[in-house]
C-alpha positions as CSV (number, residue, x, y, z in Angstrom):
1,X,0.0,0.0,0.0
2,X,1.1,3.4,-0.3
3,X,0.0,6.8,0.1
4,X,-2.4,8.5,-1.2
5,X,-3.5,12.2,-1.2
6,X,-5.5,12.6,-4.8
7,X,-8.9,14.8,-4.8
8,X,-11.4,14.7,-7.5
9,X,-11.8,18.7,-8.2
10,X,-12.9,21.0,-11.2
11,X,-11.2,23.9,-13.0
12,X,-13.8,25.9,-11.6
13,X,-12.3,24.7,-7.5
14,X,-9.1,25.9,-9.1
15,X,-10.4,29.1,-9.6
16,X,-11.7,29.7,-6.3
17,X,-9.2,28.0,-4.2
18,X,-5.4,28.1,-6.4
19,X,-4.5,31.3,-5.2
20,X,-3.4,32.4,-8.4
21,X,-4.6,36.0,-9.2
22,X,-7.4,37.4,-11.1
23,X,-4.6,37.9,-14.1
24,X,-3.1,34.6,-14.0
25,X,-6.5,33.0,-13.7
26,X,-7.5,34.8,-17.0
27,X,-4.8,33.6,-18.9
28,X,-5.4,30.3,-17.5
29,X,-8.6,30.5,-18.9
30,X,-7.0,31.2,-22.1
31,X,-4.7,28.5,-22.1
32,X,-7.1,26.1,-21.1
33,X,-9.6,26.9,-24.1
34,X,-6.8,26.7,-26.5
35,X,-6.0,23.3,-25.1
36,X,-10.1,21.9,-25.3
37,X,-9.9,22.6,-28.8
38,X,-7.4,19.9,-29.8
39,X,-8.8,17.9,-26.2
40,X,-12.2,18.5,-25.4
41,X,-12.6,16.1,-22.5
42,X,-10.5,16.6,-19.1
43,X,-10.4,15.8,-15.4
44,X,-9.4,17.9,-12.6
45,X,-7.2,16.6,-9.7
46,X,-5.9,18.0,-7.0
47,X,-2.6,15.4,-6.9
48,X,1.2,15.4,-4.9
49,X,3.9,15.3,-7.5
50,X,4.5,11.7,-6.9
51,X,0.8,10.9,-8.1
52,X,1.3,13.4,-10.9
53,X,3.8,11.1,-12.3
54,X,1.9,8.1,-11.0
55,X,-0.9,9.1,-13.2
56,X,1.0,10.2,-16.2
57,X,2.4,6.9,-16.5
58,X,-0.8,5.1,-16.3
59,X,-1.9,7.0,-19.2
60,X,1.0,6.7,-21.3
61,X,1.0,2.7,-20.8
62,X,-2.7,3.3,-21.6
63,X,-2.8,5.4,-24.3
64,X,1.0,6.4,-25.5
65,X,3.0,9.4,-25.2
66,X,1.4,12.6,-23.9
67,X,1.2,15.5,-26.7
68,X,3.6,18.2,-26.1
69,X,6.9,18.5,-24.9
70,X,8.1,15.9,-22.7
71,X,8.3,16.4,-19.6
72,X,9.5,12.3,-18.5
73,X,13.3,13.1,-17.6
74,X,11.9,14.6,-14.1
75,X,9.5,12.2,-13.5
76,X,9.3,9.9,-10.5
77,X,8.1,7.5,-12.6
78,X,9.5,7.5,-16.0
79,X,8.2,6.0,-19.2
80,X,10.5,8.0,-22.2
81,X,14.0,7.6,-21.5
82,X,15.3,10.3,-23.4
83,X,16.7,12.9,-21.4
84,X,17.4,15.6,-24.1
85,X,14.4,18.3,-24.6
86,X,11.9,16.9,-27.2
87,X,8.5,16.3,-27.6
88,X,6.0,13.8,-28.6
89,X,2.8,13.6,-30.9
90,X,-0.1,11.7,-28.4
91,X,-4.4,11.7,-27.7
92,X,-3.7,13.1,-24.7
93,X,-2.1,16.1,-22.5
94,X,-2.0,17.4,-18.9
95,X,-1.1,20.5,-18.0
96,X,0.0,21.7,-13.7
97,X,-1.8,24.8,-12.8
98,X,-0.7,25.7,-9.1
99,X,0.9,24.5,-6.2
100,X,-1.9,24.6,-3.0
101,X,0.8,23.2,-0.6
102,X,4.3,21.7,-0.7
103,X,4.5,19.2,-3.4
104,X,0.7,19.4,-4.1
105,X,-1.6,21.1,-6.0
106,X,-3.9,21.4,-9.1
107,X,-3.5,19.6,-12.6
108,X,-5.5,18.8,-15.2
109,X,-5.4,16.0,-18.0
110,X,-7.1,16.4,-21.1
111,X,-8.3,13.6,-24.0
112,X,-8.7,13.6,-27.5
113,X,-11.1,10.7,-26.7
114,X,-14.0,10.4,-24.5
115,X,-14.0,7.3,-23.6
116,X,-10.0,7.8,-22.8
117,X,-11.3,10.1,-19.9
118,X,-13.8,7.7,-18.8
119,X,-11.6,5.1,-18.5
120,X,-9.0,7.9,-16.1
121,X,-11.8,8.9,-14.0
122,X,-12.2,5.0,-13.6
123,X,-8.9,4.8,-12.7
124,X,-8.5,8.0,-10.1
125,X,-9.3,5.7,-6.8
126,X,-6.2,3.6,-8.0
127,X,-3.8,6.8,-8.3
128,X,-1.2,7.0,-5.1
129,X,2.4,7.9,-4.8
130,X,3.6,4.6,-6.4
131,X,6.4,2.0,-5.2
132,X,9.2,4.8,-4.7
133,X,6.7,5.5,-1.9
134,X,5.6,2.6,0.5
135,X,3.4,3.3,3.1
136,X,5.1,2.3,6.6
């Protein structure tokens, strides 16, 4: 067993409890729509950073590489093993918003797919710090 600190949360719990300020929240809000264009279905979590990279590699053994630039070579967790800056084509992105506490805070993944995100919501009760993390 290990730990486990994950909440179920919304972009719009982001907005009232992330801290960030009205500006940041408004490109946020930019950012975001941009991103629901290409991935139109996401999931909010509040997650530590060990269940961040707990997560992301659930989906890429799911459902590939993320979209974007890679961001494995700091991961807890990795799944890419190249460490020089490059990015990968995928049906699926997250993106971190803000940090509520130390080493915790808000991020949200996005799907191309619908039933991709249906089967991540399935899988949010499952999503802890990992093996790096056993619980005493």
């Amino acid at each position: 067993m290990s730990h486990q600190t994950v909440l179920l949360s919304s972009f719009e719990e982001y907005l009232t409890n992330g801290g960030d300020s009205p500006e940041e929240q408004d490109e946020r809000k930019l950012e975001r729509q941009e991103r629901l264009v290409r991935f139109p279905y996401s999931v909010m979590l509040q997650v530590s950073f060990p269940e961040l990279d707990f997560a992301n590699r659930w989906c890429w053994r799911r459902f590939g590489p993320s979209y974007g630039e890679c961001m494995q070579r700091y991961s807890e967790y990795r799944v890419c093993n190249l460490s020089e800056p490059h990015s990968h084509l995928g049906v699926w992105t997250c993106e971190w918003f803000v940090k509520t506490d130390y080493d915790f805070g808000f991020n949200e993944w996005y799907f191309a797919e619908e039933y991709n995100r249906e089967s991540f919501l399935g899988s949010v009760n499952d999503i802890n710090w990992g093996e790096n993390f056993p619980k005493p």
